[in-house]
CHARMM internal coordinates of N, CA and C (Angstrom, degrees):
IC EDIT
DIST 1 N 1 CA 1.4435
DIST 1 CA 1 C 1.5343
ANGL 1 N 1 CA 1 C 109.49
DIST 1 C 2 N 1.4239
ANGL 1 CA 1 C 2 N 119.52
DIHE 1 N 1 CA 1 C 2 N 146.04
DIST 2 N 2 CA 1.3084
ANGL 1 C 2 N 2 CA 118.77
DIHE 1 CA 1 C 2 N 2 CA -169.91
DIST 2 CA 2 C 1.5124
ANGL 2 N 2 CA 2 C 108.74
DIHE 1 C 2 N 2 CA 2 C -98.79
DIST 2 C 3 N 1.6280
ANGL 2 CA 2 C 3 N 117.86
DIHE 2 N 2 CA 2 C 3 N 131.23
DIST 3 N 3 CA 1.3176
ANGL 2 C 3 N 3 CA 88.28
DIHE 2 CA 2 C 3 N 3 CA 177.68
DIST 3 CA 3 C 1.7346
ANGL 3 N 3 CA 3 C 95.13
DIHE 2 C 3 N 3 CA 3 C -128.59
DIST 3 C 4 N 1.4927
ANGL 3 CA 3 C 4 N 104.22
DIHE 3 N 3 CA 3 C 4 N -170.49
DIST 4 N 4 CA 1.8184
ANGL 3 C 4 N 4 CA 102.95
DIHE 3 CA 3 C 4 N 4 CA -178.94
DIST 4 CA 4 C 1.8385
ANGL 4 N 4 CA 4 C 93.44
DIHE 3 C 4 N 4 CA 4 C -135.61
DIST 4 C 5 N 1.6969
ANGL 4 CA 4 C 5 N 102.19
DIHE 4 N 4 CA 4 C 5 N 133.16
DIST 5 N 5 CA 1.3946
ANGL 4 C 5 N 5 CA 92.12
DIHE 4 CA 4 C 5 N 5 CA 175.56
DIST 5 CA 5 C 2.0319
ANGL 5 N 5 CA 5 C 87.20
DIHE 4 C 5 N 5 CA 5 C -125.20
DIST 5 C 6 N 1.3398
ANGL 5 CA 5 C 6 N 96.29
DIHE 5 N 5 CA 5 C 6 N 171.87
DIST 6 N 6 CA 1.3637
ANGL 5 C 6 N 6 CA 110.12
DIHE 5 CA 5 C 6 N 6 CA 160.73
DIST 6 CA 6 C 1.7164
ANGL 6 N 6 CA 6 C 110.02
DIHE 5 C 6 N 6 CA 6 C -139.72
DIST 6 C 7 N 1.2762
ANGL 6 CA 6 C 7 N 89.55
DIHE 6 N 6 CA 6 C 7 N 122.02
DIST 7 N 7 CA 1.7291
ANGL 6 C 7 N 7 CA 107.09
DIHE 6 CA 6 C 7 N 7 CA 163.44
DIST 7 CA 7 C 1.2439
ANGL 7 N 7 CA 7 C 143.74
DIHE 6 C 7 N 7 CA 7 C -97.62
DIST 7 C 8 N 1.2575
ANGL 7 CA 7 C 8 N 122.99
DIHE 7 N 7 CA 7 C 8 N 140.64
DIST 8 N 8 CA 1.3468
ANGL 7 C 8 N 8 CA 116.59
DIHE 7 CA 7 C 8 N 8 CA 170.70
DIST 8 CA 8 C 1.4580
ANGL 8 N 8 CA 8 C 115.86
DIHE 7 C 8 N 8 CA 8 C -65.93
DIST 8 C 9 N 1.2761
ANGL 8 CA 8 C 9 N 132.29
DIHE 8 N 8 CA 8 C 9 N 135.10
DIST 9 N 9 CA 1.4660
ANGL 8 C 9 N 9 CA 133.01
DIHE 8 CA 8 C 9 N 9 CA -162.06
DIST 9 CA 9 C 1.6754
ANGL 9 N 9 CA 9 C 101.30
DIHE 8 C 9 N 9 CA 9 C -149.36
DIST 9 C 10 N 1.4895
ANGL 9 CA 9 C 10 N 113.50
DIHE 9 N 9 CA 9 C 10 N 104.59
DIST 10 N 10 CA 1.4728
ANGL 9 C 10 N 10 CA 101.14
DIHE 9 CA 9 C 10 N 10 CA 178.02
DIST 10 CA 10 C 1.4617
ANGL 10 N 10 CA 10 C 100.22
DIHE 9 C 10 N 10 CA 10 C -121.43
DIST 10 C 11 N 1.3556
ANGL 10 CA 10 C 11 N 107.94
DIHE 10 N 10 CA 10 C 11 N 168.74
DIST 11 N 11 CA 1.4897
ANGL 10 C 11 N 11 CA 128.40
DIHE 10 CA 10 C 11 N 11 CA -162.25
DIST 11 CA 11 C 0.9387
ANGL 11 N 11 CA 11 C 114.22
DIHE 10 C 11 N 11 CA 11 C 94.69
DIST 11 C 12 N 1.3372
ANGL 11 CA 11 C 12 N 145.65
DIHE 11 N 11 CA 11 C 12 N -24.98
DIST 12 N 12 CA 1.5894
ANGL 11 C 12 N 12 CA 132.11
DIHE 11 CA 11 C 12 N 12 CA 155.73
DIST 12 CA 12 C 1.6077
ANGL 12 N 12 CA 12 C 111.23
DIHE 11 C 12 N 12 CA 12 C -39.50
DIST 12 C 13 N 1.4951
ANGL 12 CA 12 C 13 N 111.89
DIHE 12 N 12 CA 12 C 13 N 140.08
DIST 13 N 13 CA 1.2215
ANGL 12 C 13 N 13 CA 114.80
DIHE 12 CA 12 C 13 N 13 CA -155.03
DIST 13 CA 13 C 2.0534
ANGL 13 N 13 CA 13 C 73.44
DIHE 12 C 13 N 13 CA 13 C -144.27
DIST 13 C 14 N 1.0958
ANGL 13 CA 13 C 14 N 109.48
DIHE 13 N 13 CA 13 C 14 N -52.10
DIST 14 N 14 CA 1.8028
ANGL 13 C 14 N 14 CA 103.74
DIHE 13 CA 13 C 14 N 14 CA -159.17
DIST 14 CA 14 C 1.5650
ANGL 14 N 14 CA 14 C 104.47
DIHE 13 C 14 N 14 CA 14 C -133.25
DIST 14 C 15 N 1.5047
ANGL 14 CA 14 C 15 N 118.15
DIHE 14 N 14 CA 14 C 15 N 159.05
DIST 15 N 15 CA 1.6255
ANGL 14 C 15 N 15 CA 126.24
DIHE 14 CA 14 C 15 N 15 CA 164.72
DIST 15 CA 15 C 1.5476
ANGL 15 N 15 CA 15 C 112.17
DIHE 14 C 15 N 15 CA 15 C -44.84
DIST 15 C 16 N 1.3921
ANGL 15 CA 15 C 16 N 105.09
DIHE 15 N 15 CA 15 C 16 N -17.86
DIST 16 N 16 CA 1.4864
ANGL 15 C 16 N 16 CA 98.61
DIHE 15 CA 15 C 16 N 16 CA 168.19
DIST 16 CA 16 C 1.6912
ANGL 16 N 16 CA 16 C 138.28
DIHE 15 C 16 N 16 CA 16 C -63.15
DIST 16 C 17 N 1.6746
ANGL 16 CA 16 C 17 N 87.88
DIHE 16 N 16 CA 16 C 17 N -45.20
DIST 17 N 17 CA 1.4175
ANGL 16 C 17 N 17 CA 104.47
DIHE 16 CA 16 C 17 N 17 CA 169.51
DIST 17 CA 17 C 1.8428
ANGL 17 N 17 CA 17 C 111.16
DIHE 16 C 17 N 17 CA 17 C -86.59
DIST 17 C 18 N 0.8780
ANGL 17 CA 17 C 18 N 135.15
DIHE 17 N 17 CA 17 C 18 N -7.05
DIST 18 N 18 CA 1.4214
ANGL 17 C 18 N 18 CA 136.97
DIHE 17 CA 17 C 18 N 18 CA 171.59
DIST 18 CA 18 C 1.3037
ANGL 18 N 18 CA 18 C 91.87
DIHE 17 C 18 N 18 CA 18 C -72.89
DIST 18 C 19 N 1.7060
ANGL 18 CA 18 C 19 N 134.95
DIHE 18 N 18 CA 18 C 19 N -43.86
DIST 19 N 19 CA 1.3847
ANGL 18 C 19 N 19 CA 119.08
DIHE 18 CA 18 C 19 N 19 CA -160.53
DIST 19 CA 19 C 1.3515
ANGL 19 N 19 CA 19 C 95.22
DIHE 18 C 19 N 19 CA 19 C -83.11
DIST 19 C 20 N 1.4775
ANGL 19 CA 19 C 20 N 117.20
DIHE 19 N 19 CA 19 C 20 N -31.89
DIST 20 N 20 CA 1.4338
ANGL 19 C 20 N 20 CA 112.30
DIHE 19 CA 19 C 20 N 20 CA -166.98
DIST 20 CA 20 C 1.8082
ANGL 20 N 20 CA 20 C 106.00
DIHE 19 C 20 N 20 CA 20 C -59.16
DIST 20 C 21 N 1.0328
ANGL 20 CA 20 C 21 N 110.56
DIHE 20 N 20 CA 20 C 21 N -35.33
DIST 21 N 21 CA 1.7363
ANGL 20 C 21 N 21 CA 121.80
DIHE 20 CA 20 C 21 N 21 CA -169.41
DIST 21 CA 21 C 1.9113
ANGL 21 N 21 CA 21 C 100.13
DIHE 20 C 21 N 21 CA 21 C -75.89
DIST 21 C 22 N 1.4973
ANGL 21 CA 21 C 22 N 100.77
DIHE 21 N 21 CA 21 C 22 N -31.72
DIST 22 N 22 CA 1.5327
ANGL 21 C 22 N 22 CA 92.97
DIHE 21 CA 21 C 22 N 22 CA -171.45
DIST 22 CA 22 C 1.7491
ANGL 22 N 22 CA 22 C 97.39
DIHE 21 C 22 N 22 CA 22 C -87.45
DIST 22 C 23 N 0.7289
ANGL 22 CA 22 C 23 N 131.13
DIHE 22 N 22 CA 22 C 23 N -24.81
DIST 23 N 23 CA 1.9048
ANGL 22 C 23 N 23 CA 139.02
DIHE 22 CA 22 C 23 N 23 CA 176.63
DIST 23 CA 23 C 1.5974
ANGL 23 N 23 CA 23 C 100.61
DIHE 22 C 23 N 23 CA 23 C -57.99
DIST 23 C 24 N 1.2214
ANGL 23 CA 23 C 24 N 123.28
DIHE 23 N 23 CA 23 C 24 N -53.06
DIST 24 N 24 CA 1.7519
ANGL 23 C 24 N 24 CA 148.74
DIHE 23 CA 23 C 24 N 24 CA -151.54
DIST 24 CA 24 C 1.4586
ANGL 24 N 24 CA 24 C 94.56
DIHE 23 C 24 N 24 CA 24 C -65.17
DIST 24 C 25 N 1.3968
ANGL 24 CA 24 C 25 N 108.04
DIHE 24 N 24 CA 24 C 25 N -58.34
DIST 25 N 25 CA 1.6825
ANGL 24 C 25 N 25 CA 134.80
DIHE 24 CA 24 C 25 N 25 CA -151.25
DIST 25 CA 25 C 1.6984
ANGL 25 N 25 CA 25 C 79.86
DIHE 24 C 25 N 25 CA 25 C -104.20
DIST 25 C 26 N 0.8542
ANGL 25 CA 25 C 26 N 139.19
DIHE 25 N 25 CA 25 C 26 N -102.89
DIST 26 N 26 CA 1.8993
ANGL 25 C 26 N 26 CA 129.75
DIHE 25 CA 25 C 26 N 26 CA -152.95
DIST 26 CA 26 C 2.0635
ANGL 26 N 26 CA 26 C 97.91
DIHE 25 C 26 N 26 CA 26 C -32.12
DIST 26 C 27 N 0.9297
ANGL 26 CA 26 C 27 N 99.62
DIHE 26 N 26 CA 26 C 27 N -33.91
DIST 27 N 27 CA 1.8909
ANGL 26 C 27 N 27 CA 87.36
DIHE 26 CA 26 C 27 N 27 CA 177.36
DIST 27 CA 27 C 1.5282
ANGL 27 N 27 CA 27 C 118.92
DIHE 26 C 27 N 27 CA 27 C -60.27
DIST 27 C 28 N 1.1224
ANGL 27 CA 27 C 28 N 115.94
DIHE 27 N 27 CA 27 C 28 N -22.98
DIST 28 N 28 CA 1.7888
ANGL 27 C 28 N 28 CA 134.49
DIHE 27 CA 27 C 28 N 28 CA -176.77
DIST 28 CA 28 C 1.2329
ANGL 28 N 28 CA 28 C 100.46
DIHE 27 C 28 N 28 CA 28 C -89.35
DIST 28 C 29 N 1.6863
ANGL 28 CA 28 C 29 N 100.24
DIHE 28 N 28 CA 28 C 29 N 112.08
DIST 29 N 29 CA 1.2443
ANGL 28 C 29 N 29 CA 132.36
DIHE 28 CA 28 C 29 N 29 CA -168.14
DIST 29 CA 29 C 1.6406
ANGL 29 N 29 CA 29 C 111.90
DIHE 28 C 29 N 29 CA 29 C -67.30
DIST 29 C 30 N 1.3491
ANGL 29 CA 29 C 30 N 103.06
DIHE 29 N 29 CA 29 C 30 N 73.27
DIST 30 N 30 CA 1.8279
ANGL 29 C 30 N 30 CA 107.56
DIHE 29 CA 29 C 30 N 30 CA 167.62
DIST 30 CA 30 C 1.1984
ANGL 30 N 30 CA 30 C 98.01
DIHE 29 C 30 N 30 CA 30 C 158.42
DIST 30 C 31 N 1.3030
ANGL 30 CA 30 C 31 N 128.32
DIHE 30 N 30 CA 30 C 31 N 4.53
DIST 31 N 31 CA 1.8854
ANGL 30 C 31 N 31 CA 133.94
DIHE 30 CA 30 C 31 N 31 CA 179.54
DIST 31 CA 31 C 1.6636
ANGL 31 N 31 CA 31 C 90.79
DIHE 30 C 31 N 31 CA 31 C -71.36
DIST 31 C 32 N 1.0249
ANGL 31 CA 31 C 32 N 123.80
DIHE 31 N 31 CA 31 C 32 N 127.81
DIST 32 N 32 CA 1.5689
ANGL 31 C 32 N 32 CA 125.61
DIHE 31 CA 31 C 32 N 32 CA 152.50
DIST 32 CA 32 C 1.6565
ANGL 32 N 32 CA 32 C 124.85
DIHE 31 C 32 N 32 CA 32 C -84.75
DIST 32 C 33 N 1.3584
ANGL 32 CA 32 C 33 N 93.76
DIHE 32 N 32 CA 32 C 33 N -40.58
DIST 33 N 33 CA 1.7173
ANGL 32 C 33 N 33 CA 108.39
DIHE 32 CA 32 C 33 N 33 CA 178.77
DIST 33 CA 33 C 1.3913
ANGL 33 N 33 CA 33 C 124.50
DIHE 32 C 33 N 33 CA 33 C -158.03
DIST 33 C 34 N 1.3043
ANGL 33 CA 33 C 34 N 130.48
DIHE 33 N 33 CA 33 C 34 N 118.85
DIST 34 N 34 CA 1.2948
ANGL 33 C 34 N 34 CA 146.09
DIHE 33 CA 33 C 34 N 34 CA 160.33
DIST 34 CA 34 C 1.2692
ANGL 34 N 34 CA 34 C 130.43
DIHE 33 C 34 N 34 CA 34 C -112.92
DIST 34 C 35 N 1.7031
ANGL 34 CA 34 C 35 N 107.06
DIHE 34 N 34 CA 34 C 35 N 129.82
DIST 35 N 35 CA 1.4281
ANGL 34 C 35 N 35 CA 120.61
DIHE 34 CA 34 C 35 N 35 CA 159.93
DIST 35 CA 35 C 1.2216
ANGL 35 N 35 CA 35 C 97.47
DIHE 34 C 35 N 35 CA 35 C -130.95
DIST 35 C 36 N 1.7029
ANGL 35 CA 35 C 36 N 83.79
DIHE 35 N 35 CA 35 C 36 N 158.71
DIST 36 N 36 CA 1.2737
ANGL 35 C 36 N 36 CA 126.98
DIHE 35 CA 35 C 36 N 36 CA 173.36
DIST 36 CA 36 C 1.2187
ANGL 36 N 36 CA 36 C 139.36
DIHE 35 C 36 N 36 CA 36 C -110.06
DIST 36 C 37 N 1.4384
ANGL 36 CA 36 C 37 N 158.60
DIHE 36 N 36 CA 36 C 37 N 105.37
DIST 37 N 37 CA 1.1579
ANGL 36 C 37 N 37 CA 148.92
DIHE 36 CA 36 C 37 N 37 CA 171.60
DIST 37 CA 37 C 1.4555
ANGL 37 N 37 CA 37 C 136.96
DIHE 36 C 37 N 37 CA 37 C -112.67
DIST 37 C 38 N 1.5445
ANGL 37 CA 37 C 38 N 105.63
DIHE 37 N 37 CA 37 C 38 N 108.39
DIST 38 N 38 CA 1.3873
ANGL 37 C 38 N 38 CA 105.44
DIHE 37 CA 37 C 38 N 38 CA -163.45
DIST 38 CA 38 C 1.5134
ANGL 38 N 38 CA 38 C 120.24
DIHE 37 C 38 N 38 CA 38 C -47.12
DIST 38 C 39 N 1.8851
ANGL 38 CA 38 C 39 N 109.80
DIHE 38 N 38 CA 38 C 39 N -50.57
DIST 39 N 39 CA 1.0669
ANGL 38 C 39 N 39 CA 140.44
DIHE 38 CA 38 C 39 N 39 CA 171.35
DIST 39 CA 39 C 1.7258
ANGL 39 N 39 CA 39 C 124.10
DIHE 38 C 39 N 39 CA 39 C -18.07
DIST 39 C 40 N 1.6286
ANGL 39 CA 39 C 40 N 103.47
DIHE 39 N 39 CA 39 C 40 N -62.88
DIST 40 N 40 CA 1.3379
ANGL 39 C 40 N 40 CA 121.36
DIHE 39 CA 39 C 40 N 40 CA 152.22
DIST 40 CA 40 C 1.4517
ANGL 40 N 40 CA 40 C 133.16
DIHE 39 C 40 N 40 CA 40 C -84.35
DIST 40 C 41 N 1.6942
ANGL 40 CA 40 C 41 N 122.08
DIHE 40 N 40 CA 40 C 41 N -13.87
DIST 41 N 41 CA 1.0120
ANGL 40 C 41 N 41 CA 101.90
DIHE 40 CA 40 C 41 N 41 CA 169.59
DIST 41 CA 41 C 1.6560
ANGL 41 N 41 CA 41 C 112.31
DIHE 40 C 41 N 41 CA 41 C 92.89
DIST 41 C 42 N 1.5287
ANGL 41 CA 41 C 42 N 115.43
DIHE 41 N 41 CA 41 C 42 N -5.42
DIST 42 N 42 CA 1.0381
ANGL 41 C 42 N 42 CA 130.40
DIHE 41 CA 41 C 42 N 42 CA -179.73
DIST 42 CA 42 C 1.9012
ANGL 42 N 42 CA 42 C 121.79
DIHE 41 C 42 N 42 CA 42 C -105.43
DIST 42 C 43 N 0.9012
ANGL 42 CA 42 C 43 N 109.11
DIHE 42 N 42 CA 42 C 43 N 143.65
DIST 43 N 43 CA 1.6887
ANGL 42 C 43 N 43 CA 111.44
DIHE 42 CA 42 C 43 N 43 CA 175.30
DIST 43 CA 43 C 1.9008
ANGL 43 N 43 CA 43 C 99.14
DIHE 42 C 43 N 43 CA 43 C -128.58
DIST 43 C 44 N 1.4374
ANGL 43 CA 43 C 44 N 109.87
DIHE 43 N 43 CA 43 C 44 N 123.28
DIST 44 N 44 CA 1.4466
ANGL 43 C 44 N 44 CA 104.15
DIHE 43 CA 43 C 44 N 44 CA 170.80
DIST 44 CA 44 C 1.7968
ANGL 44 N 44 CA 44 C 102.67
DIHE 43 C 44 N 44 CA 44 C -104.04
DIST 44 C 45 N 1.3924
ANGL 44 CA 44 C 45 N 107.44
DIHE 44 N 44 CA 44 C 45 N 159.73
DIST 45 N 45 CA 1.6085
ANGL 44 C 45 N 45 CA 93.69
DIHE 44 CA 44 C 45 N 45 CA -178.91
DIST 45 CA 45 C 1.9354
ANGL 45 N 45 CA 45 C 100.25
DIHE 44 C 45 N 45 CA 45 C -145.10
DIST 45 C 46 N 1.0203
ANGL 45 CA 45 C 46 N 104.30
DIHE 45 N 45 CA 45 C 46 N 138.53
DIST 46 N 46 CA 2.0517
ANGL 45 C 46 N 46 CA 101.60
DIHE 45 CA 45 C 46 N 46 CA 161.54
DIST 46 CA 46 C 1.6084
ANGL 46 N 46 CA 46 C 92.17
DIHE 45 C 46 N 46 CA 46 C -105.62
DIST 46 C 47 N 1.3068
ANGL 46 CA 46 C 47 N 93.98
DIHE 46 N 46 CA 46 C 47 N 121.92
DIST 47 N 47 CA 1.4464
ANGL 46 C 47 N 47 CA 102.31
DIHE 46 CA 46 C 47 N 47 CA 137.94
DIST 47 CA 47 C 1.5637
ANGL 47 N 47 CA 47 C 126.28
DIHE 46 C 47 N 47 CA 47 C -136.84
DIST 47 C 48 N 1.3921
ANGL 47 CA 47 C 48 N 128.46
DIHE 47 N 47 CA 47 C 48 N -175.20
DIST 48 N 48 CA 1.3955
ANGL 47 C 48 N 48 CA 145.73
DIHE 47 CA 47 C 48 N 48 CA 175.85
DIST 48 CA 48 C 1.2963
ANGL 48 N 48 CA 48 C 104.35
DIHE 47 C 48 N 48 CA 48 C -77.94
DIST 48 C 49 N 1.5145
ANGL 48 CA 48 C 49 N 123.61
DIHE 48 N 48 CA 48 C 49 N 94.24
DIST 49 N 49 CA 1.9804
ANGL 48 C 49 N 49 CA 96.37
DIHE 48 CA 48 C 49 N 49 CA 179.88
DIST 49 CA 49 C 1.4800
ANGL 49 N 49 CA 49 C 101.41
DIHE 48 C 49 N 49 CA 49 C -99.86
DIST 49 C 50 N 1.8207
ANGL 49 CA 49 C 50 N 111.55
DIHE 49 N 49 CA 49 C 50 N 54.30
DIST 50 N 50 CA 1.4053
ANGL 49 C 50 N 50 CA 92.74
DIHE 49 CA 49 C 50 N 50 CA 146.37
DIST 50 CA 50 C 1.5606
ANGL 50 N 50 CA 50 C 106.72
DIHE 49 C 50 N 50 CA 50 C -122.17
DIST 50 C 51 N 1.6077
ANGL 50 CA 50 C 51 N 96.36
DIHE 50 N 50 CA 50 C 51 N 10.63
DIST 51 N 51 CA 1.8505
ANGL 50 C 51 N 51 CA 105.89
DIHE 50 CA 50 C 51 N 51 CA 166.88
DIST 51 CA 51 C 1.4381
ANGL 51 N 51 CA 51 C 120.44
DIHE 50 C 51 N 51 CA 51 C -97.88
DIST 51 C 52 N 1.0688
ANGL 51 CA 51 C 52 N 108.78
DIHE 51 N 51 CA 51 C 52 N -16.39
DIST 52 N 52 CA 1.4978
ANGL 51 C 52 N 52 CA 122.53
DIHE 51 CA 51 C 52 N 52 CA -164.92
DIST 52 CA 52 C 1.8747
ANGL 52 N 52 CA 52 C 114.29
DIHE 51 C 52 N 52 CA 52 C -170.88
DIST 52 C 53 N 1.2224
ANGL 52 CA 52 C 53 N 112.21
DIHE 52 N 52 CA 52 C 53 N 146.91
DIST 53 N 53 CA 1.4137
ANGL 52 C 53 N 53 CA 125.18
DIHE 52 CA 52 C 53 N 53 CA -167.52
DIST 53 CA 53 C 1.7625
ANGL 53 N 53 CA 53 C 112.35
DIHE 52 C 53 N 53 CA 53 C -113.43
DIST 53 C 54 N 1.1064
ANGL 53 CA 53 C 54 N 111.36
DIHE 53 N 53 CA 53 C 54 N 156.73
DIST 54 N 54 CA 1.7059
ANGL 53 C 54 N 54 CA 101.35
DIHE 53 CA 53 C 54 N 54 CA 179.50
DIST 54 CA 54 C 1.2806
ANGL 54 N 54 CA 54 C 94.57
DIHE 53 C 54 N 54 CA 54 C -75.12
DIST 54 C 55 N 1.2577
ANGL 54 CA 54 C 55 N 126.06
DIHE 54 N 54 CA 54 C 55 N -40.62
DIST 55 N 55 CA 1.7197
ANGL 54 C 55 N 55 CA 83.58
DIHE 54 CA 54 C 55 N 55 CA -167.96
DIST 55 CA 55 C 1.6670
ANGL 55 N 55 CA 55 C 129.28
DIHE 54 C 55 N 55 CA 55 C -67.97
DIST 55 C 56 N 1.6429
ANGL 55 CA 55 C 56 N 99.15
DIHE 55 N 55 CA 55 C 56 N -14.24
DIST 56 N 56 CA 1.4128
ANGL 55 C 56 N 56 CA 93.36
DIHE 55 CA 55 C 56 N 56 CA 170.23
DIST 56 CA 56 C 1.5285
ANGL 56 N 56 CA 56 C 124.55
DIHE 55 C 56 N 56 CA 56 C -74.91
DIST 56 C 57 N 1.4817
ANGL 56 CA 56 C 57 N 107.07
DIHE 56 N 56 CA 56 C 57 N -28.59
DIST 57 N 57 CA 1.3905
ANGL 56 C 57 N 57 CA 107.28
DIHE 56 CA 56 C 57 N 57 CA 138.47
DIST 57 CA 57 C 1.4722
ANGL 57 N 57 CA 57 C 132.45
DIHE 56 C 57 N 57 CA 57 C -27.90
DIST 57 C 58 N 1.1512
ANGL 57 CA 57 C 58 N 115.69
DIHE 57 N 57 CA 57 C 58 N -76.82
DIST 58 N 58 CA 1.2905
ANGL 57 C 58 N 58 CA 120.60
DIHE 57 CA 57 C 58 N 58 CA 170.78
DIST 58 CA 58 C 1.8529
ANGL 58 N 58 CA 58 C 127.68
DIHE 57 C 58 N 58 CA 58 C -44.51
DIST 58 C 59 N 0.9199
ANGL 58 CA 58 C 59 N 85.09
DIHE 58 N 58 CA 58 C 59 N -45.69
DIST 59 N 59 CA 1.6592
ANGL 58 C 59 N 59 CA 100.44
DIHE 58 CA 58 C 59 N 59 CA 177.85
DIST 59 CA 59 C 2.0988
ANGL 59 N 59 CA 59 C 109.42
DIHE 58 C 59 N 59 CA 59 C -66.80
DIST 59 C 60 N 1.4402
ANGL 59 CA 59 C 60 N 105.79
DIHE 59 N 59 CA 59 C 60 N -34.99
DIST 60 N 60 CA 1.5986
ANGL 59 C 60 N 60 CA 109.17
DIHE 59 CA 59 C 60 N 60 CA 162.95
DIST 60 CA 60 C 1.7059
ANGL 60 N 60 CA 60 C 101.47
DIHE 59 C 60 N 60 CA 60 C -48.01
DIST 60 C 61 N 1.3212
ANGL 60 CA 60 C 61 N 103.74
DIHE 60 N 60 CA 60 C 61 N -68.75
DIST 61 N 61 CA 1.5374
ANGL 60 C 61 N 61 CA 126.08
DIHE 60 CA 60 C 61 N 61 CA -162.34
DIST 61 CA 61 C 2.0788
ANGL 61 N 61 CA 61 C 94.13
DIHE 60 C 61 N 61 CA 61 C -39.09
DIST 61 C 62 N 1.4665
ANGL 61 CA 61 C 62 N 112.52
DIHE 61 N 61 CA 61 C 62 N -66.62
DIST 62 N 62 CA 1.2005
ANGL 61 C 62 N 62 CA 109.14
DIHE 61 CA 61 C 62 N 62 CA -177.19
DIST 62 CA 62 C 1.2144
ANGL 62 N 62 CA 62 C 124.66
DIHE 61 C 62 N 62 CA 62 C -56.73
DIST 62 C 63 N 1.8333
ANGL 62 CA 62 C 63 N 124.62
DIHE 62 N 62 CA 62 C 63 N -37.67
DIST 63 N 63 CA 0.8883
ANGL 62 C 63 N 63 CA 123.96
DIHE 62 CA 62 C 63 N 63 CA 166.01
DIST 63 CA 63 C 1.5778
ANGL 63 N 63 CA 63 C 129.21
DIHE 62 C 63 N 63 CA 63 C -57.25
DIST 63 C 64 N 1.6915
ANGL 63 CA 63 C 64 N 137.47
DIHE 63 N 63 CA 63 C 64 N -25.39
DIST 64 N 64 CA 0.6623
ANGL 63 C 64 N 64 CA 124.06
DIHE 63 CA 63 C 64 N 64 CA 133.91
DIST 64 CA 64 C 1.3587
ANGL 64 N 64 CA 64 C 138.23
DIHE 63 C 64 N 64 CA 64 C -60.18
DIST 64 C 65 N 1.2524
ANGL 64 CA 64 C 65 N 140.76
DIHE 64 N 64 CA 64 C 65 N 11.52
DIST 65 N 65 CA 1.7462
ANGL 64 C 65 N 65 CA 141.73
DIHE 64 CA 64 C 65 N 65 CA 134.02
DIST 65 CA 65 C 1.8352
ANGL 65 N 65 CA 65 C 92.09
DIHE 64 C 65 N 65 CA 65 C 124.37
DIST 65 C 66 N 1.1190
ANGL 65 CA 65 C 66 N 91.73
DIHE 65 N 65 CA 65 C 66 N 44.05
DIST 66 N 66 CA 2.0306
ANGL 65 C 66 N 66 CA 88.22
DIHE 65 CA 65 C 66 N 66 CA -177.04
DIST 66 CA 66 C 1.4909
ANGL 66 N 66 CA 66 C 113.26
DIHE 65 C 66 N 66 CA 66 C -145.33
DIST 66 C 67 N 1.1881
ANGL 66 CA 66 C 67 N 114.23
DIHE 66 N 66 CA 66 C 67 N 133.31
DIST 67 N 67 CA 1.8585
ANGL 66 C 67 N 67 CA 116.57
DIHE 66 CA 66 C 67 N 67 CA -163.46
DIST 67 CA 67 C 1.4529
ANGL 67 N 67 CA 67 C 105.88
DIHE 66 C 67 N 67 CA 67 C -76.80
DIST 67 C 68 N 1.5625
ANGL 67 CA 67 C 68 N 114.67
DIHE 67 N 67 CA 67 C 68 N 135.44
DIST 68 N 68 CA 1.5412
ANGL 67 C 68 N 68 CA 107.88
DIHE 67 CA 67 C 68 N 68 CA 158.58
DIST 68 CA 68 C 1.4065
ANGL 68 N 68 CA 68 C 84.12
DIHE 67 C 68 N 68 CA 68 C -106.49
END
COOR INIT
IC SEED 1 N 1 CA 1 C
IC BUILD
């Protein structure tokens, strides 16, 4: 089933780190679509959660060095 979440995502500072967060998260096998916005502080995402779960979502997000 497809679902859409939006997160709070801080430490984005530039388009750099938005791509870095959208690169991180599109590699995780069931993401369909991610953005990012430094501006707000927000990341929205589709994925498959019978491929993948938010928290493994989430856990990308930290592992690249940024708080949900």
């Amino acid at each position: 089933m497809i679902e859409s979440q939006i997160l709070t995502v801080t430490g984005m500072k530039c388009s750099g780190c938005e791509a870095n967060i959208i690169e991180k998260l599109s590699a995780i096998s069931g993401v369909i679509s991610v953005t990012a916005s430094a501006k707000n502080n927000e990341v929205s995402i589709e994925y498959n959660n019978e491929l993948t779960d938010i928290a493994t979502i989430k856990a990308a997000i930290i592992a690249a060095d940024f708080k949900v």
